[in-house]
Structures are given as structure tokens and as C-alpha cells.
C-alpha positions as CSV (number, residue, x, y, z in Angstrom):
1,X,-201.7,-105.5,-35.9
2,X,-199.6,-102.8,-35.7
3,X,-196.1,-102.5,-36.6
4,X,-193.7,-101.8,-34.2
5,X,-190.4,-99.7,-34.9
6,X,-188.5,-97.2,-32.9
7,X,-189.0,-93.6,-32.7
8,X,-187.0,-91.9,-36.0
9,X,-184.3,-90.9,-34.9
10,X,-184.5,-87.4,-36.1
11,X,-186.4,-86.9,-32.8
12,X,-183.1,-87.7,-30.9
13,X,-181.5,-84.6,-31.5
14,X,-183.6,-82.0,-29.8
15,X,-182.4,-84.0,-26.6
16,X,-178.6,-84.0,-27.5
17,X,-175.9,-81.6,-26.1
18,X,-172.4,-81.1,-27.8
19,X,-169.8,-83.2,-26.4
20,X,-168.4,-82.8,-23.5
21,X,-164.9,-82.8,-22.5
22,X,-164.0,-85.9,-19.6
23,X,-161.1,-86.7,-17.9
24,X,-160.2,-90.2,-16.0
25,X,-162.2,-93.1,-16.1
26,X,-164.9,-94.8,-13.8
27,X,-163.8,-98.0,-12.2
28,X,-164.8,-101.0,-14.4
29,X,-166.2,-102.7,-11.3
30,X,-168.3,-100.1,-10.5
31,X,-169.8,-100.7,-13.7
32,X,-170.0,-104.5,-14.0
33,X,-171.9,-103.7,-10.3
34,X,-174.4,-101.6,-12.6
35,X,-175.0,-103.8,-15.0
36,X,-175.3,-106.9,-12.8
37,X,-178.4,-105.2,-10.9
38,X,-179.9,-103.8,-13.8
39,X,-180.0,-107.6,-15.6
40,X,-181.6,-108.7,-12.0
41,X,-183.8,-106.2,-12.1
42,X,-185.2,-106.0,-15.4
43,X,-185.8,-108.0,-18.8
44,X,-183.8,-105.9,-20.8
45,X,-180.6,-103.3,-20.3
46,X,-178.4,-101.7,-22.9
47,X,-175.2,-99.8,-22.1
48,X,-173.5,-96.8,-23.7
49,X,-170.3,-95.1,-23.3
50,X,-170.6,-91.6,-21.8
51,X,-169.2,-90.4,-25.2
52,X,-171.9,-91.3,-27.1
53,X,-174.9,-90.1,-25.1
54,X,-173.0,-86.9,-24.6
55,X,-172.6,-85.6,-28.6
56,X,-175.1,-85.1,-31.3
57,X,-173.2,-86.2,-34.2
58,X,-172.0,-89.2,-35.5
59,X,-169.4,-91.5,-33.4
60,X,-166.5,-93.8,-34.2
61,X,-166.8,-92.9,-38.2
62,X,-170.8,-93.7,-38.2
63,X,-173.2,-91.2,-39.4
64,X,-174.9,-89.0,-37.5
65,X,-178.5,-91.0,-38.1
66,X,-176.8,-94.9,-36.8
67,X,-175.1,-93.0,-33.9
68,X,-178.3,-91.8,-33.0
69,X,-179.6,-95.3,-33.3
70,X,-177.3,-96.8,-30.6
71,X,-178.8,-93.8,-28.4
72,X,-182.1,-94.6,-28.7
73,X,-182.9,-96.8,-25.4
74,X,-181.5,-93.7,-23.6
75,X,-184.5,-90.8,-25.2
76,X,-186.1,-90.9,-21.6
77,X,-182.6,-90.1,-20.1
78,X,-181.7,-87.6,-22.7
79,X,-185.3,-86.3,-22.5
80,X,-185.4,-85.7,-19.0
81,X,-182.1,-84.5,-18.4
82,X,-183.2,-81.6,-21.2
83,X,-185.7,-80.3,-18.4
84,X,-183.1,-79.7,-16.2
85,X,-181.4,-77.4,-18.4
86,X,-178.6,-77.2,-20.2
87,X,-176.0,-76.2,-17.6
88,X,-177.6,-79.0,-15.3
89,X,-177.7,-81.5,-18.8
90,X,-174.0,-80.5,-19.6
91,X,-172.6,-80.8,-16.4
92,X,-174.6,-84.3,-15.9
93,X,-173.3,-85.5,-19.1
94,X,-170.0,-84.2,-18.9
95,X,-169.5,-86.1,-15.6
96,X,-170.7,-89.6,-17.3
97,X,-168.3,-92.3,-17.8
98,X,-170.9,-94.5,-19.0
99,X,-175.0,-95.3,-19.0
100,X,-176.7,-98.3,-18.1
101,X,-180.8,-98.2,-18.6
102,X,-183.1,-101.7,-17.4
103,X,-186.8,-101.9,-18.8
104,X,-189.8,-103.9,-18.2
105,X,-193.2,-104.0,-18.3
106,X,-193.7,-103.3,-21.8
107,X,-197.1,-101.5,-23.1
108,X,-198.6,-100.6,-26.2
109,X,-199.1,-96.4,-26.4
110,X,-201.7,-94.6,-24.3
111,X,-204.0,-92.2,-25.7
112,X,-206.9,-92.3,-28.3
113,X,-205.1,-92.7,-31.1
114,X,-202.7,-96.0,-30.6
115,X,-200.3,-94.5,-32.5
116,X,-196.4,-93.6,-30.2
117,X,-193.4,-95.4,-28.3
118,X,-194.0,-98.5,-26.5
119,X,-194.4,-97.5,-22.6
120,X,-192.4,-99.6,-20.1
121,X,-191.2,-99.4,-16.2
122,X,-187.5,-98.0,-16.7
123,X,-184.7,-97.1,-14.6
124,X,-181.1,-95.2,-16.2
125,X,-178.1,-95.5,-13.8
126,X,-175.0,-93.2,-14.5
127,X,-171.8,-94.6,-13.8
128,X,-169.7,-91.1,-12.9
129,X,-165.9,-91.1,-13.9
130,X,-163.5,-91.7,-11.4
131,X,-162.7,-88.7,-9.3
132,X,-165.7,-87.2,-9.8
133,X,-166.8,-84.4,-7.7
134,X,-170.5,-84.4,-9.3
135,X,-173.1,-83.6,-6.9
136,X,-176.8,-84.2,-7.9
137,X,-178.6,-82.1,-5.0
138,X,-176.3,-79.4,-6.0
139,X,-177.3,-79.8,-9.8
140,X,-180.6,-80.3,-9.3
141,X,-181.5,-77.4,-6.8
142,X,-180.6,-74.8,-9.6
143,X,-183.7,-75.8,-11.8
144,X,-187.1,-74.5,-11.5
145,X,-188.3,-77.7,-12.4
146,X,-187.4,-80.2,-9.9
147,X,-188.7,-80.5,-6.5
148,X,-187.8,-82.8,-3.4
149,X,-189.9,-86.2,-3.1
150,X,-188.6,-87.6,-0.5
151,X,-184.6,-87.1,1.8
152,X,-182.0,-87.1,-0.8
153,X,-184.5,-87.6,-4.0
154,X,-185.9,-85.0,-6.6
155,X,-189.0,-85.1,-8.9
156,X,-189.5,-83.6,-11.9
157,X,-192.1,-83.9,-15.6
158,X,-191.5,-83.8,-19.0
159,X,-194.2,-83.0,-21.2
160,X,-196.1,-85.7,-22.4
161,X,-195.7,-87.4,-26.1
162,X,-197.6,-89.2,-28.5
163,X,-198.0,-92.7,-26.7
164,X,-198.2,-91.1,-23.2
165,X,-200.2,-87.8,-23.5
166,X,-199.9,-87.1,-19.7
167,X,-196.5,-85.4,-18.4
168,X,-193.6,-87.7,-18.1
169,X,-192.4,-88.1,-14.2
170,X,-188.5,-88.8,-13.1
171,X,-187.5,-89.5,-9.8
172,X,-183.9,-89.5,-9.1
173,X,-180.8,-90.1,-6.6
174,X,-177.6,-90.1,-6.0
175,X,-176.4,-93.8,-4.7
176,X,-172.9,-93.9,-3.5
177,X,-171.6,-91.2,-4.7
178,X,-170.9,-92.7,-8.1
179,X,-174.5,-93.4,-9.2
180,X,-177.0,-91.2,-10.6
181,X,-180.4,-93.1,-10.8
182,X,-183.3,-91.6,-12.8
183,X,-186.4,-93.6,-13.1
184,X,-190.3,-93.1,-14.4
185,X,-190.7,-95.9,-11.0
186,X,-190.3,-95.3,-7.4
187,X,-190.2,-98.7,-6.7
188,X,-187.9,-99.4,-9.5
189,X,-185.8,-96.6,-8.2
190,X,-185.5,-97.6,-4.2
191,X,-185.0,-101.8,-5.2
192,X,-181.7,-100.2,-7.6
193,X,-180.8,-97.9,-5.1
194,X,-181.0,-100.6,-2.0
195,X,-179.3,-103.5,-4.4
196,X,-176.4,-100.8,-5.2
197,X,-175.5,-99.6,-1.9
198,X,-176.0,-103.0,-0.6
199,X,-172.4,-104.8,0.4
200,X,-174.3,-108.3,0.1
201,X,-174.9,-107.7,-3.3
202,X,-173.0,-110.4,-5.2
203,X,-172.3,-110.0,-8.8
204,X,-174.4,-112.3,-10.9
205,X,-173.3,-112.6,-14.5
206,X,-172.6,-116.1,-14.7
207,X,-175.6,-117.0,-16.3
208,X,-175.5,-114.2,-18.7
209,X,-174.4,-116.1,-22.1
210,X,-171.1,-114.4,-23.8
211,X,-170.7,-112.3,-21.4
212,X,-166.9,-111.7,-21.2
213,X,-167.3,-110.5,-25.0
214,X,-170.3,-109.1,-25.1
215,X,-169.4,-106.3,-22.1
216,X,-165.9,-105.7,-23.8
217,X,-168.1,-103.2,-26.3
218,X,-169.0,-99.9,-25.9
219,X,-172.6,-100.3,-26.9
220,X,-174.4,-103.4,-25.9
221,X,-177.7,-104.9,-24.9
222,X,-179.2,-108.3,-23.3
223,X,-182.2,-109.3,-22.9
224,X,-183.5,-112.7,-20.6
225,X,-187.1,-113.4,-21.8
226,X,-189.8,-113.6,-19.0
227,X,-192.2,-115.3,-21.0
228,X,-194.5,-113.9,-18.7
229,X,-198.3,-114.3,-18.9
230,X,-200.5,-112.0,-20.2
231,X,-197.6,-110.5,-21.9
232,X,-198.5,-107.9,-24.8
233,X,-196.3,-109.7,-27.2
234,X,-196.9,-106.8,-29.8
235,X,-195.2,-104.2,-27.5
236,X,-192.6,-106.4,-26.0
237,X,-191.6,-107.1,-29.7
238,X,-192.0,-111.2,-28.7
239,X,-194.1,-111.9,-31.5
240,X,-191.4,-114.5,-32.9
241,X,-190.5,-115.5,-29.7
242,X,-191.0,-119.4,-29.2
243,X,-191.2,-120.7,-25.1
244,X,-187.7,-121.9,-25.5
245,X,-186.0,-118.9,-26.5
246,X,-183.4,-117.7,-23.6
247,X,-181.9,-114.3,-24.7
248,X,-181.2,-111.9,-27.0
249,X,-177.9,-110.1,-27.0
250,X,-176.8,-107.0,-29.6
251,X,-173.7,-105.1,-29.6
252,X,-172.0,-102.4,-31.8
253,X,-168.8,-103.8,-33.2
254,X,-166.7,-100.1,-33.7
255,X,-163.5,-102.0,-36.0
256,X,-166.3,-103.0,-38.5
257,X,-169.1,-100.7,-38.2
258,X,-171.8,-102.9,-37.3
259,X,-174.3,-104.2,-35.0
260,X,-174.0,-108.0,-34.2
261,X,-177.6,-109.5,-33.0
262,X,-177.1,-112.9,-31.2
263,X,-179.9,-115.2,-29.6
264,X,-179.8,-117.6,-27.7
265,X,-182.0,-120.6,-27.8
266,X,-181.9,-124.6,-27.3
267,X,-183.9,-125.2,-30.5
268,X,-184.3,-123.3,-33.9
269,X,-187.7,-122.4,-33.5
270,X,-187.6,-118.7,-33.1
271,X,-184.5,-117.9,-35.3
272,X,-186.2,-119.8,-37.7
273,X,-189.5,-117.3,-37.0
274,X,-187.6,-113.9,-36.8
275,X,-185.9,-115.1,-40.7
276,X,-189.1,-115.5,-41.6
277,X,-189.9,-112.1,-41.5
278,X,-187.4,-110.9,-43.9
279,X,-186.5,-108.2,-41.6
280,X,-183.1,-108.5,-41.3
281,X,-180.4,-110.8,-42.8
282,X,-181.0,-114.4,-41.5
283,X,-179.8,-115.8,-38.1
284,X,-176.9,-118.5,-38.6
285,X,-175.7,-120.7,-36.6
286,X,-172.6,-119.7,-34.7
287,X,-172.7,-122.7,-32.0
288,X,-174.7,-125.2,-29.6
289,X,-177.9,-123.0,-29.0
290,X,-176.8,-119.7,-30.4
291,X,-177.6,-117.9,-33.7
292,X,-176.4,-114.2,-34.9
293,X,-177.0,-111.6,-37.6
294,X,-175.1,-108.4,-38.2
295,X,-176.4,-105.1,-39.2
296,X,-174.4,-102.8,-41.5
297,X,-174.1,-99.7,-39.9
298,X,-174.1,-97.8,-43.8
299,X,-175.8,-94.5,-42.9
300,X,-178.8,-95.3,-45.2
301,X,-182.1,-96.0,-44.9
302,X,-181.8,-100.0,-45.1
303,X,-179.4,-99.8,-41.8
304,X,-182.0,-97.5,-40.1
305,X,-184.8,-99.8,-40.6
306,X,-183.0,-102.7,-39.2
307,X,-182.1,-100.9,-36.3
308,X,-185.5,-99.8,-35.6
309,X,-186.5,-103.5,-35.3
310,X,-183.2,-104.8,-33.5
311,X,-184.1,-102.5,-30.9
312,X,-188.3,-103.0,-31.1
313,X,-186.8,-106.5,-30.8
314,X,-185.4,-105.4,-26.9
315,X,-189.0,-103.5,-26.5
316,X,-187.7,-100.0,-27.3
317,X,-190.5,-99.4,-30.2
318,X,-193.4,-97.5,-31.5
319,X,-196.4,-97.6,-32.9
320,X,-196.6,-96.0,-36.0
């Protein structure tokens, strides 16, 4: 069986642009909005402040390598946005207040040799900064690359990588003026776009556990298991994952430099599963049906190697 781990992160920084300089803040209900369609949407979504997907270096006294390790369920994003340009990237970036991403549909690598990231439906919405004049036709229409799909949507490919050796497609919109969608799915893309713009759309967090804490960082992930059949349990990263099991939740605690893993689960069994792969400290108890770990954000190669399964763990891995 292969191992699965997430792309080193050494591969991040060909993707990466210097920070840009923001001003003012995007309303915090647009992005509880966000994030409650991308958890209806999709098994998995991680967050990121704007600040961190727009440098290359390290962030909030980590090193440059764990900073890049918070990054990487935004690559695609990063990836695609490179395409566009660096004007187009820069001005993209410098315009985000934050990033949401939802996957799904999680597949081991194509080509002949098994060997790459973990392929999965995705779909990356940009919450803009208040006041922000950013204009995606505008952006887009300067680069060579991208062409119209369809009234108020552009197209446009990446080359392809290991796991997917054929060229990498993005569709993307502007929804509302203060969303930039960019998805590998044109379903994907039109059911976010249609929930987002939608005025029946009613926020639905409620059953999302630790919510009110989890949300407060600016890093974070969640994860409601599907358990759905015929599920490649080696790509998804469910291998320890009893029936029972509920969710998973991580998020980067800044004051003390670390990632906190929690799941969520009426019985033991899987905690007791993921210990017993010695991959990362043991889950404890923390309450009725939850159990967390934290990760040690030290720079070194211990903290790299937990990170690569925390987020293999959310189904952002690789075969290696």
C-alpha cells in the first residue's frame, strides 16, 4: 500500500509571490457565508488568511518550511493563479482578505507510474477585502492564457504534474462582487456560485462541532466524513477511520506555534487506530466524543512529517 504524504513543501515556492500590501478588511459575514457553502458542499475545507497565501516566507515567527505547510491545500490556487502572471497573481493576491478551498472526491494519482498528489473535485473561493475595487474580467483579459467559457467565466490550463500528466483546467468567476471562484469543476463552480449569490441561502454551522473556536484562527480545516461507498480509503487518507467517526478539525494556534488536530467521534475506535500508527503524538481525550493532538510547529523535519499526514489526513496527499 502506498504511503500517503503531502507534496514537500519545497514545491510551494515556485507558486509564491512576495507579500502584498492590503488595506481594510472583508466583512466577517461575508466569510462565515464562504465557509458555510463550502462545508455543504464538500467533505473537507481549510481557510487561510490572505496574508499567508500572499508571502513566501515564514509567518507569525514560523519558518519558512511550516508556513509553507499551512499553504499547502491552496498549491492548485497558488498554481493556477501563477499562469496568469505575476501582475494578474499580485494583484489577485494583493486584493485577498482571506481563502477558503472545499474538496471531494478523492483519487489515487493518474498516470503509469502511481507515484503524485492525490486528485480530488476542488473549488477555492476568495473572499476580497472590503472596499475592494478588484475586477476579475479586467484581470483576466490581460493574459494570453485564459479564454471565455461561458458569460462572465474564463478558462485556463496548467501544465500537468506527476499524478495528473494531462494539463490542469480552472474555470473561474466573479460572484457578487466579493468572490473570486476558481475550480478544476464546472459543476462544482455553478452549485458555489448559485448557493453564494443565492438570498435563501441560510447559514448552516450549527452542526459544525467547536465552531465558535475553531473559526476564531487564521488557519483552520474541518472535515465531515462521508463514509461513502466505494471510497478509495488510501487517497482519502480514511484508512483509520471507523463508521462512527464524525469529523476531523485542525487549526494553527499562532500564540503557541502549533497545529491543534481534534476529532470527533462517539466511541474511541478510530483515535485509538490513528495512535496506533505512531504518527503523531497520541489523541487524548478532551471531552464527551472528542479527542486532540497538537503538532509543534519547530521548523524541523519531525514537524514537517506530521504535517504531511495531518493534512493527507483531510485528503491533501501524495503518493510517493
Amino acid at each position: 500500500m502506498a504511503r500517503v504524504k503531502w507534496i514537500p513543501a519545497v514545491m510551494l515556492v515556485a507558486f509564491l509571490l512576495p507579500g502584498c500590501a492590503r488595506k481594510g478588511t472583508a466583512n466577517a459575514a461575508d466569510q462565515q457565508r464562504a465557509a458555510s457553502v463550502m462545508l455543504d458542499h464538500f467533505e473537507t475545507a481549510f481557510y487561510a488568511n490572505g496574508d499567508l497565501l500572499s508571502g513566501s516566507g515564514g509567518y507569525k515567527g514560523l519558518s519558512q518550511q511550516d508556513a509553507n505547510e499551512l499553504r499547502a491545500p491552496f498549491i492548485y490556487l497558488l498554481q493556477g493563479l501563477d499562469v496568469l502572471g505575476k501582475p494578474a497573481s499580485h494583484e489577485m493576491l494583493g486584493s485577498t482578505d482571506a481563502a477558503l478551498v472545499g474538496a471531494k472526491d478523492f483519487r489515487p494519482p493518474a498516470g503509469r507510474t502511481g507515484l503524485g498528489d492525490v486528485q480530488s473535485r476542488f473549488c477555492y473561493v476568495i473572499v476580497l477585502r472590503s472596499r475592494s475595487t478588484f475586477d476579475l474580467g479586467k484581470v483576466v483579459s490581460k493574459s494570453a492564457a485564459v479564454s471565455s467559457a461561458e458569460a462572465s467565466m474564463w478558462k485556463w490550463s496548467a501544465a500537468g504534474t506527476e499524478g495528473h500528466p494531462e494539463p490542469h483546467q480552472f474555470y473561474a468567476m466573479q460572484v457578487a462582487g466579493m468572490y473570486v471562484l476558481i475550480s478544476n469543476n464546472l459543476d462544482d463552480l455553478h452549485q458555489v456560485s448559485a448557493t453564494l449569490s443565492s438570498n435563501d441561502h441560510a447559514l448552516n454551522l450549527g452542526g459544525i462541532r467547536d465552531w465558535e473556536g475553531i473559526s476564531q484562527h487564521e488557519v483552520w480545516g474541518y472535515r465531515t466524513y462521508r463514509h461513502s461507498e466505494g471510497e478509495n480509503k488510501d487517497a482519502a487518507g480514511t484508512m483509520n477511520v471507523m463508521p462512527d467517526a464524525q469529523s476531523l478539525a485542525f487549526f494553527f494556534d499562532a500564540k503557541q506555534k502549533a497545529g491543534v488536530l481534534r476529532l470527533f467521534s462517539p466511541t474511541a475506535g478510530t483515535a485509538d487506530k490513528m495512535n496506533g500508527t505512531n504518527l503523531l503524538s497520541p489523541f487524548k481525550a478532551t471531552g464527551s466524543g472528542a479527542w486532540e493532538t497538537t503538532i509543534p510547529l519547530t521548523g524541523d523535519q519531525k514537524s514537517s512529517d506530521q504535517m504531511f499526514v495531518v493534512m493527507s489526513w483531510f485528503g491533501f496527499g501524495a503518493y510517493l
